[in-house]
Structure formats: C-alpha cells, structure tokens
C-alpha positions in Angstrom: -47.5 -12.8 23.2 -44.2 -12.3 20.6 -41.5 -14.3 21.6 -38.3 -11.6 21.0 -34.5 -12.5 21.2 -31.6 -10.7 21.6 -31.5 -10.2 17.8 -34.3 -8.1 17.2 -34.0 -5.5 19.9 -31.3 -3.9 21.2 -31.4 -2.0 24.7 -29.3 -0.8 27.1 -29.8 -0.3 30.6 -29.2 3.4 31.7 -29.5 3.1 35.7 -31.1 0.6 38.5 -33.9 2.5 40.9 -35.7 2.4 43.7 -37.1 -1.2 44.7 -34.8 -2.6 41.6 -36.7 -1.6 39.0 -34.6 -0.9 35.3 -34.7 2.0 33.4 -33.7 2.3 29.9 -32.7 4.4 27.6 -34.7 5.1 24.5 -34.8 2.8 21.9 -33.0 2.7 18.8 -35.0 2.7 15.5 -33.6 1.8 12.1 -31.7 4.8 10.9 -27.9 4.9 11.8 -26.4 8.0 13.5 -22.7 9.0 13.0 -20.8 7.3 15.9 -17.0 8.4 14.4 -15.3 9.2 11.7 -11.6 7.1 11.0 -8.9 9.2 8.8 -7.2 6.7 6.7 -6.1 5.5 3.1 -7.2 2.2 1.7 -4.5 -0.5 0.0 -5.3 -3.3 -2.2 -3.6 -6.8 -2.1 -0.8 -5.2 -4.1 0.1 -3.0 -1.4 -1.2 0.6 -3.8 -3.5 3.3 -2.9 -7.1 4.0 -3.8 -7.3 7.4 -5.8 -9.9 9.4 -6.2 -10.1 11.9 -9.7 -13.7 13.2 -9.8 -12.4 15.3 -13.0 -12.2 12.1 -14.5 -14.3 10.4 -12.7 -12.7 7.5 -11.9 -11.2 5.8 -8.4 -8.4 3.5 -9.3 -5.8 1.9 -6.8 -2.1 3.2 -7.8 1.3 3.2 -7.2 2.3 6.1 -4.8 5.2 7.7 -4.3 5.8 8.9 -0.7 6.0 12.6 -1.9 2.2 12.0 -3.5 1.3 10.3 -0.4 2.3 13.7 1.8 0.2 15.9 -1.0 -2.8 13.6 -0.5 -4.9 14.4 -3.2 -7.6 12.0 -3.3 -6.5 9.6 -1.5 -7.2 10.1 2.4 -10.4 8.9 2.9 -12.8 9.8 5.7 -14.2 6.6 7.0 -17.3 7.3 8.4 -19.3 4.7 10.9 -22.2 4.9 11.7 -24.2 3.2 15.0 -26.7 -0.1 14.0 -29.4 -2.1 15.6 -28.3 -4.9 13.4 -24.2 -5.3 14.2 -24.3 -8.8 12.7 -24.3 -7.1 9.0 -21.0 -5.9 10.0 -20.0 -2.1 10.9 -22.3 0.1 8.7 -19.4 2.9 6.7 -19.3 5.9 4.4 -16.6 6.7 2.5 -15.6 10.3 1.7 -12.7 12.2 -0.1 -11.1 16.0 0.2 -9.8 16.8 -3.5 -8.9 20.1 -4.1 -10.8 21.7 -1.0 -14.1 19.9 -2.3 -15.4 16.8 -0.2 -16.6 14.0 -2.7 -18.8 11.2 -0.7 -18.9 7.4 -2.5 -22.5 6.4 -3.9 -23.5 3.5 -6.1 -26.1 3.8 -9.1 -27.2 1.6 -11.8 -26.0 2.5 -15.1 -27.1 0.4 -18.2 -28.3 -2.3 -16.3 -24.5 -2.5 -14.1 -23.9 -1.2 -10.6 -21.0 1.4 -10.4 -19.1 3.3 -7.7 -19.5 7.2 -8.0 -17.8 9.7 -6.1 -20.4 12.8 -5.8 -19.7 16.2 -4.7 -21.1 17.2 -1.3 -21.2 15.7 2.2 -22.0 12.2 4.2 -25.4 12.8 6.3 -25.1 12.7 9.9 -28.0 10.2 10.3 -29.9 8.2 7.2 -33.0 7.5 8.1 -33.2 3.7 5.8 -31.5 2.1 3.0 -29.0 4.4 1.3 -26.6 3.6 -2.1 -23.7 5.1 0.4 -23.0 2.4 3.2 -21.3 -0.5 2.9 -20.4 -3.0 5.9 -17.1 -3.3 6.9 -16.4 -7.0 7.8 -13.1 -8.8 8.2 -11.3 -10.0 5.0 -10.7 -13.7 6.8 -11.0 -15.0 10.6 -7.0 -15.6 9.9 -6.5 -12.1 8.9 -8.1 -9.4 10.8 -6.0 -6.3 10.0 -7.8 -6.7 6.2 -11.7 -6.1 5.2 -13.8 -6.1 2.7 -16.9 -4.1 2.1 -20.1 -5.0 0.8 -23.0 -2.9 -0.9 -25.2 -2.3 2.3 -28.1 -2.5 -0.4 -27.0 -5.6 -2.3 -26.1 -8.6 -0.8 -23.0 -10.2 -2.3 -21.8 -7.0 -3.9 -18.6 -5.9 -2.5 -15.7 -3.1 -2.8 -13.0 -4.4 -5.1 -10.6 -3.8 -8.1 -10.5 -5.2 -12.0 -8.1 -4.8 -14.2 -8.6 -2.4 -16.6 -5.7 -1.3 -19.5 -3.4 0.1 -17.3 -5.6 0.6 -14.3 -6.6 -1.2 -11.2 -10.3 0.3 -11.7 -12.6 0.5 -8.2 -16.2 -1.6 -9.3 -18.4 -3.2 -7.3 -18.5 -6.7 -7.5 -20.4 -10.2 -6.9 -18.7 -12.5 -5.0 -20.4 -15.9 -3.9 -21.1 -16.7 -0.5 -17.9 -17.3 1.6 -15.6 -16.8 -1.5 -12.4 -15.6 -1.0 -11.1 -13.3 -3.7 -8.3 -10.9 -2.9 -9.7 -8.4 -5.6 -11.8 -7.2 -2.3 -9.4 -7.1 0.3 -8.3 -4.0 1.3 -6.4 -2.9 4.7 -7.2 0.3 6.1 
C-alpha cells in the first residue's frame, strides 16, 4: 500500500456514470504544456523598462520615453505559462522578445563558473518534457503586495530575476537571494 496526498497527484474528475462510478481524465506527467501566453512589459522598483538588445547582448531595465514605449523594440515581452503538476513552485513562465521581426526567448547558462541571463534567437517550445534553463516561477513579490513578482531560476533554487547596478546600467543577472529575503532588486510588476 503507498499512502498518496493531494500533493503528489493531481486529477480531475471528467464526468460521474452509471451506478456513481468517476471517470477521469488522463493523468498529467511531469512536462508542462503551454496553457497561455500574457503580452506585457516588465518594470523594476524604479518604475523603468526591461530592454532587450541581442546585438549587444545585453537586457538592461531603462528609462523610456512614451514615444520608445509605442516603437517597442525589445521591450514587450511574451510571457509564456505553462500548466504544472506541482503549482506550489509557483506558476511555471517563459519569457520571449520580438526585436526587429526576430523572436529572442530568455535562457540561463553557466559562464566562468557564474549563472547569466541570455536572450537566444528562436522560439519557446510548446511543451518541455523536464527541467529546462528557460522557466522560471512566477510568485508574488510580498503577501502585502500582490500586483508585484519575482521570478526564480526554475533549476536553481534561490536564484531569481533581478537588476545590479552596473556603470550606467541597471544590468538583468540572476541572483541569490536567501530564503524569505526581501530585496527590491527582484521585484518587478508586469
């Protein structure tokens, strides 16, 4: 006998039959499936826009003007969730960009031992069958503030969406924030 809880297994009854008996649907297994995909841009605490410049291949947050804002360039993002059998992580998300009439999708990758964001030509898979170095879970910033989130490395625990200051720029990185830290590096409203 395995003693199961709510937890482990998700199912959802499709219909009641004959003599009460359930049927159900199939199963989920582990990959997530595209459920929607959310247009938006994505602000820091400072109230600027995330920026996309593969050329240069960086993502920095900016000030925007609203005539830059109409033109778009690399900075409407296509958020794209994905369905989970384990919601508690948060909601599973992709992130893509349209620069130039080329779609760039967000990846991470080790590089000299550091984790960094990459934007990559190409597009966000429909379903991913395991792990992948492309979703992040989208969890609210604070219980007191629910209309900001932060987004952490679906492959690193602790590792989150956020911004350092770098020269001039507000640089996109990856980040390790302790446990139940609050640092508005990571908060980002959507």
């Amino acid at each position: 006998r395995v003693k199961m809880n709510a937890e482990e297994i998700l199912v959802h009854a499709v219909e009641l039959g004959e003599n009460f008996c359930l049927y159900f649907d199939e199963l989920e297994c582990d990959a997530l499936c595209k459920e929607k995909i959310l247009h938006r841009v994505l602000r820091n605490v400072n109230s600027q826009l995330l920026v996309v410049r593969p050329d240069l291949n960086v993502a920095a947050f900016e000030d925007v003007t609203d005539q830059e804002m109409q033109s778009g360039k690399g900075m409407h993002f296509s958020i794209h969730c994905y369905k989970t059998t384990t919601p508690l992580e948060g909601m599973p998300v992709a992130f893509s960009v349209q620069v130039e009439n080329k779609s760039y999708y967000m990846c991470c990758e080790k590089e000299c031992g550091k984790m960094i964001i990459r934007f990559k030509e190409g597009e966000v898979p429909k379903e991913i069958p395991g792990e992948s170095n492309i979703i992040f879970f989208k969890k609210t910033f604070t219980s007191c503030c629910s209309k900001a989130f932060k987004f952490e490395y679906s492959m690193e625990q602790g590792m989150f969406l956020a911004f350092e200051e770098e020269g001039c720029l507000r640089k996109l990185i990856l980040k390790k924030v302790p446990k139940d830290e609050v640092d508005e590096t990571m908060k980002m409203e959507v």
